[in-house]
N, C-alpha and C positions, 0 to 999 in steps of 0.2 A: 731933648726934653729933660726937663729938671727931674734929679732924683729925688722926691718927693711923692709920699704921701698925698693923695689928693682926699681922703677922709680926713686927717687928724691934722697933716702939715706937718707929721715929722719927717728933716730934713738931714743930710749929714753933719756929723759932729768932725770938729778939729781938736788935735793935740797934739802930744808930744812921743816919739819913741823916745825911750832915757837909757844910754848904754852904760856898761860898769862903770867906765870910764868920767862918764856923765853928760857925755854928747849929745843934743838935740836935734832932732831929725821929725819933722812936720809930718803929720800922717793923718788919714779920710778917715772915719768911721762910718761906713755907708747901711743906711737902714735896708732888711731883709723886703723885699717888693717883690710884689705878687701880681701881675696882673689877673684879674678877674672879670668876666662878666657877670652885669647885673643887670636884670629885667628894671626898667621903669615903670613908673607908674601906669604911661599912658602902653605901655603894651611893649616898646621900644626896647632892644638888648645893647649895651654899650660895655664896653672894654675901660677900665680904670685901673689905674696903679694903689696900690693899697699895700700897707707894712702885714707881714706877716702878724705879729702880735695882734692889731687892730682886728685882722683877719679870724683868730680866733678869738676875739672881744662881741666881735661881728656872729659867729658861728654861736655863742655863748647865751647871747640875747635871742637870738633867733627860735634857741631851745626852749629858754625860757617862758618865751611868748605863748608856743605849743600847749606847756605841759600845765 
C-alpha cells in the first residue's frame, strides 16, 4: 500500500543528505500516518491512512463545529 494520505494526498518527499564533504546521498521523507477509524455516513466504520497533521486539522474542525 502507498504511503499516502488518503484525506489530503500528502505523499513522501525526496532529497538530498549533504555531508561536510558535500556528498549526495538520496533520502525519503515519509509523512507521519495514522491509521484511524471513521464512522460513515450510512452507519458503516472503516479504517483510513491519514497524516498526522491532517489528523489534528481534522480534530480542530470537529471542535469547532461543536462549540
Amino acid at each position: 500500500m502507498a504511503r499516502r494520505c488518503q484525506v489530503t494526498g500528502k505523499g513522501p518527499l525526496v532529497g538530498y543528505n549533504v555531508s561536510h564533504a558535500h556528498n549526495k546521498t538520496k533520502k525519503r521523507q515519509l509523512p507521519n500516518l495514522r491509521t484511524v477509524r471513521v464512522t460513515l455516513e450510512d452507519g458503516t466504520r472503516k479504517k483510513i491512512k491519514v497524516a498526522a497533521s491532517t489528523l489534528r486539522t481534522m480534530k480542530k474542525k470537529a471542535l469547532e463545529a461543536t462549540v
